[in-house]
ZAPA-475440 format. One record per residue (C-alpha): x, y, z; chain; residue number from 1. Coordinates in nm, 3 decimals, always signed. Layout:
REM residues N
BADO       x       y       z kette  nr
BADO       X       Y       Z     A NUM
...
//
This chain:
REM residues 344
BADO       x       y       z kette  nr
BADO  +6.953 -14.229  +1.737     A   1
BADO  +6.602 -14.319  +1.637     A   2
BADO  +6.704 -14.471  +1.294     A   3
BADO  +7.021 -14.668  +1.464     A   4
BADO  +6.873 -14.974  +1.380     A   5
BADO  +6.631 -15.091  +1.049     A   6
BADO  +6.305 -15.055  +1.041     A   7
BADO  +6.076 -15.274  +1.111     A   8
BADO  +5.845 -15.474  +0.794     A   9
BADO  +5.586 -15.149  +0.917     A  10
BADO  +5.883 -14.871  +0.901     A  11
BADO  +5.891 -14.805  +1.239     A  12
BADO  +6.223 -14.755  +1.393     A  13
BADO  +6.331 -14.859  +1.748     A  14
BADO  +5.988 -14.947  +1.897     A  15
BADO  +6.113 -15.124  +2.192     A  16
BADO  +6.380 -14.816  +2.311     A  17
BADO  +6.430 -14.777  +2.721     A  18
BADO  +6.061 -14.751  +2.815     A  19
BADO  +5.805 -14.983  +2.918     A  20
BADO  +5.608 -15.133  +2.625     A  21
BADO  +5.227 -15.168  +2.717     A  22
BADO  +5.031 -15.476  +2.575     A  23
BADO  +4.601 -15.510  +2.543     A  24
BADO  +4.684 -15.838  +2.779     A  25
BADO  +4.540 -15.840  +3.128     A  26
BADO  +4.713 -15.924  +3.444     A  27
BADO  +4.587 -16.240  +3.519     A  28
BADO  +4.631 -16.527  +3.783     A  29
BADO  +4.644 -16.874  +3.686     A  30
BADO  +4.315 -17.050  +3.742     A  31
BADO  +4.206 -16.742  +3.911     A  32
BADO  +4.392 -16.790  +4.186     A  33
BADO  +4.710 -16.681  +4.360     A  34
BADO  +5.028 -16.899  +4.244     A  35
BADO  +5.379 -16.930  +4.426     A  36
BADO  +5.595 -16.768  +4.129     A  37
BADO  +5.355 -16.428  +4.148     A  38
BADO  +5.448 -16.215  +4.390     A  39
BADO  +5.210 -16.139  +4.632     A  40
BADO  +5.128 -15.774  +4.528     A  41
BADO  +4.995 -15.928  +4.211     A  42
BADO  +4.659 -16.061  +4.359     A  43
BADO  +4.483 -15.753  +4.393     A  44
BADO  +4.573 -15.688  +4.004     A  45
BADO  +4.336 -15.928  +3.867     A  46
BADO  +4.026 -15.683  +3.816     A  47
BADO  +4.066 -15.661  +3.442     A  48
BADO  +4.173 -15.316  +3.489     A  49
BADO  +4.544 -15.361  +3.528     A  50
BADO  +4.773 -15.422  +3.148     A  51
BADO  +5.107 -15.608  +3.122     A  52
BADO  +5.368 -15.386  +3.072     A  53
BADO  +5.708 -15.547  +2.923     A  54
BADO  +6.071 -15.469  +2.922     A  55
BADO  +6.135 -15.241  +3.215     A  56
BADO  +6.279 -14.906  +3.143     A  57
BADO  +6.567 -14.676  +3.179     A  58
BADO  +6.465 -14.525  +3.515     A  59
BADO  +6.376 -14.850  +3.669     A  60
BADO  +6.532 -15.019  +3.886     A  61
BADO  +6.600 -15.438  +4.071     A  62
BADO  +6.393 -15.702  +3.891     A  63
BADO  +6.212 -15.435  +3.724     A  64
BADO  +6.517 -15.307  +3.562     A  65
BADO  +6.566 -15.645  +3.319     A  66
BADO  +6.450 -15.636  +2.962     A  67
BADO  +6.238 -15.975  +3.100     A  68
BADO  +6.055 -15.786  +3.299     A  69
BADO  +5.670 -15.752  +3.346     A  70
BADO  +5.447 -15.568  +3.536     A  71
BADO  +5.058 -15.473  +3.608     A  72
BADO  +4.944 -15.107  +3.567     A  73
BADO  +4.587 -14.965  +3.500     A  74
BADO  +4.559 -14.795  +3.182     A  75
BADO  +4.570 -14.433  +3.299     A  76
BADO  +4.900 -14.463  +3.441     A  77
BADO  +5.131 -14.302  +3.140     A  78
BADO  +5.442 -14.148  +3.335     A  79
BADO  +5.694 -14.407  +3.191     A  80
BADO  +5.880 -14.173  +3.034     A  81
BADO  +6.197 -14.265  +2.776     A  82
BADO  +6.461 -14.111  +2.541     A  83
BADO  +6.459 -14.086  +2.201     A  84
BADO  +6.769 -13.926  +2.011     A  85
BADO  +6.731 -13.790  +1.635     A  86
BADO  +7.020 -13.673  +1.456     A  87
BADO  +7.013 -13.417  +1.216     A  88
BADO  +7.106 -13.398  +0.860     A  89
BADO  +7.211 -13.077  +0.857     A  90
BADO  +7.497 -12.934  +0.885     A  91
BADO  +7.496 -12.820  +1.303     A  92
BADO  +7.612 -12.474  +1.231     A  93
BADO  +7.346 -12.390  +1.015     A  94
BADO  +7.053 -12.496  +1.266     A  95
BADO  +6.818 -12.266  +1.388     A  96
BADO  +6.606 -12.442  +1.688     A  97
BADO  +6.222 -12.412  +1.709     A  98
BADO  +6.230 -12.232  +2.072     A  99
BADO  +5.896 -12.148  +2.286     A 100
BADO  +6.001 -11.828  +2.485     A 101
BADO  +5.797 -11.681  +2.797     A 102
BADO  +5.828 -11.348  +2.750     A 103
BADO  +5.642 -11.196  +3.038     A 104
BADO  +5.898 -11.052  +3.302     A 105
BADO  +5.925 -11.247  +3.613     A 106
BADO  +6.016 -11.012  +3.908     A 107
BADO  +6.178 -11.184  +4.258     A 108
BADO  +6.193 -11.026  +4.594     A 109
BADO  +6.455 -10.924  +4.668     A 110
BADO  +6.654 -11.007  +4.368     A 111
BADO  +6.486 -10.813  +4.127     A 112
BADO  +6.414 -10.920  +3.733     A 113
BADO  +6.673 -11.113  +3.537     A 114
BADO  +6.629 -11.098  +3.161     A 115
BADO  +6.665 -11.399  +2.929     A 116
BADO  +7.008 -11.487  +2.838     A 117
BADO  +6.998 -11.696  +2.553     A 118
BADO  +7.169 -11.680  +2.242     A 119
BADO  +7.003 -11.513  +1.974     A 120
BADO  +7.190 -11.657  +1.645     A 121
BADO  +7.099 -11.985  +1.712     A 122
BADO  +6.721 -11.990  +1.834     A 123
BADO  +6.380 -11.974  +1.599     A 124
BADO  +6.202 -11.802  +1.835     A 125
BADO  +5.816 -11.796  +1.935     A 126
BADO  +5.740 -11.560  +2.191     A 127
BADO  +5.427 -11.630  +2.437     A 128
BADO  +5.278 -11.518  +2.728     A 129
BADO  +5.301 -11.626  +3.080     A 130
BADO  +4.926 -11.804  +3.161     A 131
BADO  +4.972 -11.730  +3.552     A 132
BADO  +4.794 -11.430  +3.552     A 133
BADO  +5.022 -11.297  +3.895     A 134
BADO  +5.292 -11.282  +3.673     A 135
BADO  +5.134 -11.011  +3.460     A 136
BADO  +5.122 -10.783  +3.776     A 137
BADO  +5.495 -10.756  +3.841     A 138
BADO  +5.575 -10.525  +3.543     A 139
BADO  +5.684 -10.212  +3.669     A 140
BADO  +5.367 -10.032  +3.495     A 141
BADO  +5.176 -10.261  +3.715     A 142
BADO  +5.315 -10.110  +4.046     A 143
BADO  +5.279  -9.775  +3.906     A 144
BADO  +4.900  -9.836  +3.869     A 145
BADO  +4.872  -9.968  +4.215     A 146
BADO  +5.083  -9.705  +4.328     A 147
BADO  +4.804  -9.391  +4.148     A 148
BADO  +4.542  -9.647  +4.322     A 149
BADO  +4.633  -9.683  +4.638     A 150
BADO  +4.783  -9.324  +4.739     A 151
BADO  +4.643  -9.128  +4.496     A 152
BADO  +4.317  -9.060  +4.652     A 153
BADO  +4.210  -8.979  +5.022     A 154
BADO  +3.890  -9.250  +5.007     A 155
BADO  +4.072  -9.544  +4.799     A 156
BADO  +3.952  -9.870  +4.779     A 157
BADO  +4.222 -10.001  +5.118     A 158
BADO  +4.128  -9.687  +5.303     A 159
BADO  +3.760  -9.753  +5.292     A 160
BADO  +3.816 -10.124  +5.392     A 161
BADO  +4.075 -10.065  +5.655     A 162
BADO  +3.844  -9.815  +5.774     A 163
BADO  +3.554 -10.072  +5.755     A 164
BADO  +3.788 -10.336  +5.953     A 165
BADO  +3.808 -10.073  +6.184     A 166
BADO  +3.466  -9.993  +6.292     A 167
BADO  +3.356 -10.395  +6.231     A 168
BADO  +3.566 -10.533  +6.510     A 169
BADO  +3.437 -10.236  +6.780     A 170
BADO  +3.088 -10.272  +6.694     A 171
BADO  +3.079 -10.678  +6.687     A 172
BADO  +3.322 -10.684  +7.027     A 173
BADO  +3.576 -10.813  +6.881     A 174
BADO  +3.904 -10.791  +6.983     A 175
BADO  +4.176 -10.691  +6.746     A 176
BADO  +4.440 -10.857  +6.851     A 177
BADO  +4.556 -10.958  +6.489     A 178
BADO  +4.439 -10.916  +6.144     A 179
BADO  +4.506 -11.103  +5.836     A 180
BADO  +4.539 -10.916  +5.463     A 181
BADO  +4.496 -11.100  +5.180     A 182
BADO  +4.603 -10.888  +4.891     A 183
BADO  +4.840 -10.663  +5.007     A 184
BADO  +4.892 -10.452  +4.753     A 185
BADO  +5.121 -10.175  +4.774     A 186
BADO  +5.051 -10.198  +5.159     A 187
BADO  +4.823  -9.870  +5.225     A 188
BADO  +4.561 -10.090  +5.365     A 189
BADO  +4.758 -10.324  +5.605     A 190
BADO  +4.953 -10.019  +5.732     A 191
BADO  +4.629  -9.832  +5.788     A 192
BADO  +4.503 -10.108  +5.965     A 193
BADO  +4.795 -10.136  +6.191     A 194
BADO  +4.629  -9.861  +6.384     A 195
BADO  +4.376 -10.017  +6.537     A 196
BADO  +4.497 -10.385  +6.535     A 197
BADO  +4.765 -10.527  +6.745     A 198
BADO  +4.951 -10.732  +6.455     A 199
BADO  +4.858 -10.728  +6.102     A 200
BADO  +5.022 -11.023  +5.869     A 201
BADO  +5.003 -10.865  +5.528     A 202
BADO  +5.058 -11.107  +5.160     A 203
BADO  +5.000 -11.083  +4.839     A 204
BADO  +5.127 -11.284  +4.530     A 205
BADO  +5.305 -11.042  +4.378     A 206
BADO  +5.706 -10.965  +4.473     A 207
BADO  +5.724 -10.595  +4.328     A 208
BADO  +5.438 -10.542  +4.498     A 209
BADO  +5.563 -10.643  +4.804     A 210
BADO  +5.873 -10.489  +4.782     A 211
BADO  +5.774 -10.136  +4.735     A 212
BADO  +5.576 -10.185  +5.049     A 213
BADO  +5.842 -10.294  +5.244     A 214
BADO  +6.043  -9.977  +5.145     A 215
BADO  +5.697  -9.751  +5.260     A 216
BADO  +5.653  -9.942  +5.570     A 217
BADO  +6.064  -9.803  +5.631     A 218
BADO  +5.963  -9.473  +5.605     A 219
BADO  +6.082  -9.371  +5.233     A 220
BADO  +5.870  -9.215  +5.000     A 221
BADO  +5.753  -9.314  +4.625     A 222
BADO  +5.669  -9.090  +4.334     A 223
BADO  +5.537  -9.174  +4.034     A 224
BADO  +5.394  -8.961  +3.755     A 225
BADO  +5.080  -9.077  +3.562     A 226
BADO  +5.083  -9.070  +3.193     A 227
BADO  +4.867  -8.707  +3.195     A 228
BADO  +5.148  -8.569  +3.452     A 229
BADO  +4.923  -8.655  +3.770     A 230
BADO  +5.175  -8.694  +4.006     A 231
BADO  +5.162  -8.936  +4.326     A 232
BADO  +5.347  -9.015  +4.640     A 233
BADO  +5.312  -9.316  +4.854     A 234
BADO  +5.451  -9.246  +5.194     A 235
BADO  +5.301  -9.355  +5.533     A 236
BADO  +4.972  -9.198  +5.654     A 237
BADO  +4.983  -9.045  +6.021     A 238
BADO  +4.900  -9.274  +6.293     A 239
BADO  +5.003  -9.591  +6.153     A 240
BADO  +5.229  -9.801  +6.367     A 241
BADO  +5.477  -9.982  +6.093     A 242
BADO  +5.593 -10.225  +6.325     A 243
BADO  +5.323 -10.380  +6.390     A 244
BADO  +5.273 -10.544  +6.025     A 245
BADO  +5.466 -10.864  +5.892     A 246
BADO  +5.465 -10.858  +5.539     A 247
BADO  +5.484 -11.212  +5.326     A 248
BADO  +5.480 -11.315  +4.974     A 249
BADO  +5.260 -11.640  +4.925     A 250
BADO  +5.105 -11.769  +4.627     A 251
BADO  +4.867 -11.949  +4.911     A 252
BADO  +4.809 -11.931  +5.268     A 253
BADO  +5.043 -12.204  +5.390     A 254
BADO  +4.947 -12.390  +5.750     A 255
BADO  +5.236 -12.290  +5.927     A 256
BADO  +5.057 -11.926  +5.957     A 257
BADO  +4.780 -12.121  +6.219     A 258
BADO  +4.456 -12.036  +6.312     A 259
BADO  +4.513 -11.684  +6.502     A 260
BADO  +4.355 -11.417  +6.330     A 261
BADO  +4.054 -11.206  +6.488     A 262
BADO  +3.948 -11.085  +6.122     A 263
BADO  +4.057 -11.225  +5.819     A 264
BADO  +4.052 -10.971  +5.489     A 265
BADO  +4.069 -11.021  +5.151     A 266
BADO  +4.097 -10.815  +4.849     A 267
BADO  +4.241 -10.918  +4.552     A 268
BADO  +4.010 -11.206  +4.417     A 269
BADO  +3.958 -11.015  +4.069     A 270
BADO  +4.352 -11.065  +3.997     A 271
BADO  +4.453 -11.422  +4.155     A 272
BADO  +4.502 -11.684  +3.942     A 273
BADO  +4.269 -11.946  +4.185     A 274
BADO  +3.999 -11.727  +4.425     A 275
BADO  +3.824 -12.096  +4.508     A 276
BADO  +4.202 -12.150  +4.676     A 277
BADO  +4.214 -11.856  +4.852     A 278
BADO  +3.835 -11.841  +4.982     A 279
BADO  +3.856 -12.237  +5.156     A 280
BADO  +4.092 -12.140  +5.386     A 281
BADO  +3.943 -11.808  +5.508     A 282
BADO  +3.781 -12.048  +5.754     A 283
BADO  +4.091 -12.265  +5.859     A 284
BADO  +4.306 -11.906  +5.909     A 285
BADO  +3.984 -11.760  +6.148     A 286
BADO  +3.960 -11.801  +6.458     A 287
BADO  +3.612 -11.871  +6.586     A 288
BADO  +3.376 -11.626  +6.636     A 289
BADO  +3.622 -11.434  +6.396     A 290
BADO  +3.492 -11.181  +6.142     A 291
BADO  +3.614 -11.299  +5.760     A 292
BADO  +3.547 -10.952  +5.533     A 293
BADO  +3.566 -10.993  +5.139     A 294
BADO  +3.644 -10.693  +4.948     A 295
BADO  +3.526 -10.701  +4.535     A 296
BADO  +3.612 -10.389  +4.367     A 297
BADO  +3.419 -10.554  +4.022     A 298
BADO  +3.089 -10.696  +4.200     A 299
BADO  +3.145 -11.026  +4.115     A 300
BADO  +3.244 -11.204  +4.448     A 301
BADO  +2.896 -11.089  +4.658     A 302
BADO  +2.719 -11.301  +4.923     A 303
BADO  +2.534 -11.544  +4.647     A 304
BADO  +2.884 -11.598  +4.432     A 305
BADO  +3.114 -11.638  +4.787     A 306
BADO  +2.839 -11.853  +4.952     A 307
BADO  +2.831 -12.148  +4.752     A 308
BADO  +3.223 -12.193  +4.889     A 309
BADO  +3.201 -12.017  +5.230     A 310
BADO  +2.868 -12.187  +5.374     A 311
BADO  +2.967 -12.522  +5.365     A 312
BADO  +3.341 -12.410  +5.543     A 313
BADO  +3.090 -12.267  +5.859     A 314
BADO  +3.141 -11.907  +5.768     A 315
BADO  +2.782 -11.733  +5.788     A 316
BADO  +2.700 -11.380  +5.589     A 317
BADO  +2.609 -11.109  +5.876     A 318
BADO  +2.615 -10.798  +5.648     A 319
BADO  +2.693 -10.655  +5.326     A 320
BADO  +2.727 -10.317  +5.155     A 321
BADO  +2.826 -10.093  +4.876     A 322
BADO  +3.110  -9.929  +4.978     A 323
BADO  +3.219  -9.629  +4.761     A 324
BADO  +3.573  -9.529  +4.729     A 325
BADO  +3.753  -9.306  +4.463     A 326
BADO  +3.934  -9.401  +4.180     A 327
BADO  +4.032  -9.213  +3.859     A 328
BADO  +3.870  -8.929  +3.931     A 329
BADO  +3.531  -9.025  +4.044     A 330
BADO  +3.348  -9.258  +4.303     A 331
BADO  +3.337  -9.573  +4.255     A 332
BADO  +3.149  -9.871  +4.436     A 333
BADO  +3.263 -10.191  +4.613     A 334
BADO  +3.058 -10.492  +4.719     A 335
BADO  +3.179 -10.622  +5.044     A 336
BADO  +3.017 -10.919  +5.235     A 337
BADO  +3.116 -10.925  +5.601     A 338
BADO  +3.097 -11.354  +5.726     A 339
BADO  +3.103 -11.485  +6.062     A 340
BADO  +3.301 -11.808  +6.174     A 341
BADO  +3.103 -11.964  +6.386     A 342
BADO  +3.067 -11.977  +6.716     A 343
BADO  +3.325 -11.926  +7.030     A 344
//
């Protein structure tokens, strides 16, 4: 326990502990030179930037691991991390500890959502809000939405830009031999595009998401009913080929997917937690003389917002438009900025 041992004449207990102590001194050579009891890593310490630190700690180990131990670090180094123990004066069945709860539901595929099981009696609890944004889309509210969005309307937003992909690849010669979407969804737009592509890889960040398209791409249908009594079902359009799309959760696009795809898509930017992530490696996922298509249902992401990040990766702008699609009742409009990669 912290208060083990006295204080010291300043009332601090236990200063020295099971961590490394830091001092103002520098590591220094003696006479500014290199010296047969300093190890040889030492040399390139003496730049006035590196501290003693004293005493070793309880994760080190060898010669470092001795309470006569010293060693050089520069000042922003602060992961020597230690153990302190306080003991309570209260009686232990009468404590009630401070506990900082995430409360926002965390949904896996596959597995589904597991609620918290901690014990009530014994916890103060504070209850907060997940700060990864993704996490806020795997309520099952959230998938309803998408759901109404997606299927409920003949001209929604991954119709029109399937339909787009579509008629960009014949009219640029293209060949679509495989297409990349980036923000899945509830999978009406990779499916859709699976009729005119050969193989479609399909992600998005979110698990219930994903999930519910994987049961649609099996040929089930889903209904949901809106809160005024609207009611929807998601089942495949005709003419889609379900086979022909792979769909994958990532939270980014990961290098073992290579550098295969004839047009890359992406959707989602106005609900990921990083779109700077996701829009530098539209370029590495391309292939050459591949068509990269950005999709902003908001406005925000247009060709002077995306170039400042898609330029300088060797993507060039070729065309943009307002693409109108429907949504709640009435016609909305998308920006979408079509980018070249290079040359072949």
């Amino acid at each position: 326990p912290v208060a083990l041992f006295p204080a010291n004449e300043l009332g601090f207990h236990d200063v020295f502990g099971n961590v490394w102590q830091w001092t103002e001194d520098h590591f220094n050579g003696l006479c500014n030179d290199t010296h047969w009891l300093y190890d040889d890593f030492s040399t390139p310490c003496y730049d006035g930037r590196h501290n003693i630190i004293l005493g070793g700690s309880w994760i080190s180990t060898g010669d470092e691991a001795s309470r006569f131990a010293r060693f050089a670090f520069r000042r922003h180094f602060l992961q020597h991390a230690g153990f302190r123990l306080a003991r309570t004066a209260e009686a232990a069945g009468h404590i009630q500890l401070p506990t900082r709860i995430v409360d926002t539901p965390v949904y896996m595929l596959s597995v589904g959502e597991k609620p918290l099981c901690l014990p009530q009696d014994k916890l103060l609890r504070t209850l907060v809000p997940s700060t990864n944004i993704h996490y806020h889309f795997e309520s099952a509210n959230a998938l309803k939405g998408i759901l109404e969005l997606e299927f409920g309307y003949r001209k929604s937003f991954p119709v029109q830009v399937a339909d787009l992909c579509r008629d960009l690849v014949k009219n640029n010669g293209i060949a679509p031999r495989s297409g990349l979407w980036i923000g899945a969804g509830s999978g009406r737009g990779p499916l859709i595009m699976s009729k005119s592509f050969n193989q479609v890889l399909a992600c998005d960040v979110v698990a219930r998401f994903l999930e519910t398209a994987m049961y649609i791409q099996k040929g089930n249908d889903v209904t949901v009913i809106s809160a005024d009594g609207k009611v929807t079902t998601a089942a495949l359009d005709k003419g889609v080929k379900p086979d022909k799309v792979l769909f994958k959760q990532f939270t980014w696009l990961p290098n073992e997917i290579g550098v295969e795809f004839d047009l890359t898509v992406l959707t989602f930017l106005e609900r990921t937690q990083q779109p700077k992530a996701w829009l530098l490696r539209l370029a590495e996922v391309t292939q050459k003389g591949g068509l990269v298509v950005v999709a902003s249902k908001s406005g925000r992401w247009n060709a002077e917002t995306l170039g400042m990040t898609l330029i300088q990766k060797g993507l060039s702008c070729i065309e943009t438009a307002q693409v109108p699609f429907e949504e709640s009742s009435k016609t909305e409009l998308a920006t979408i900025t079509v980018w070249k990669h290079g040359q072949e």
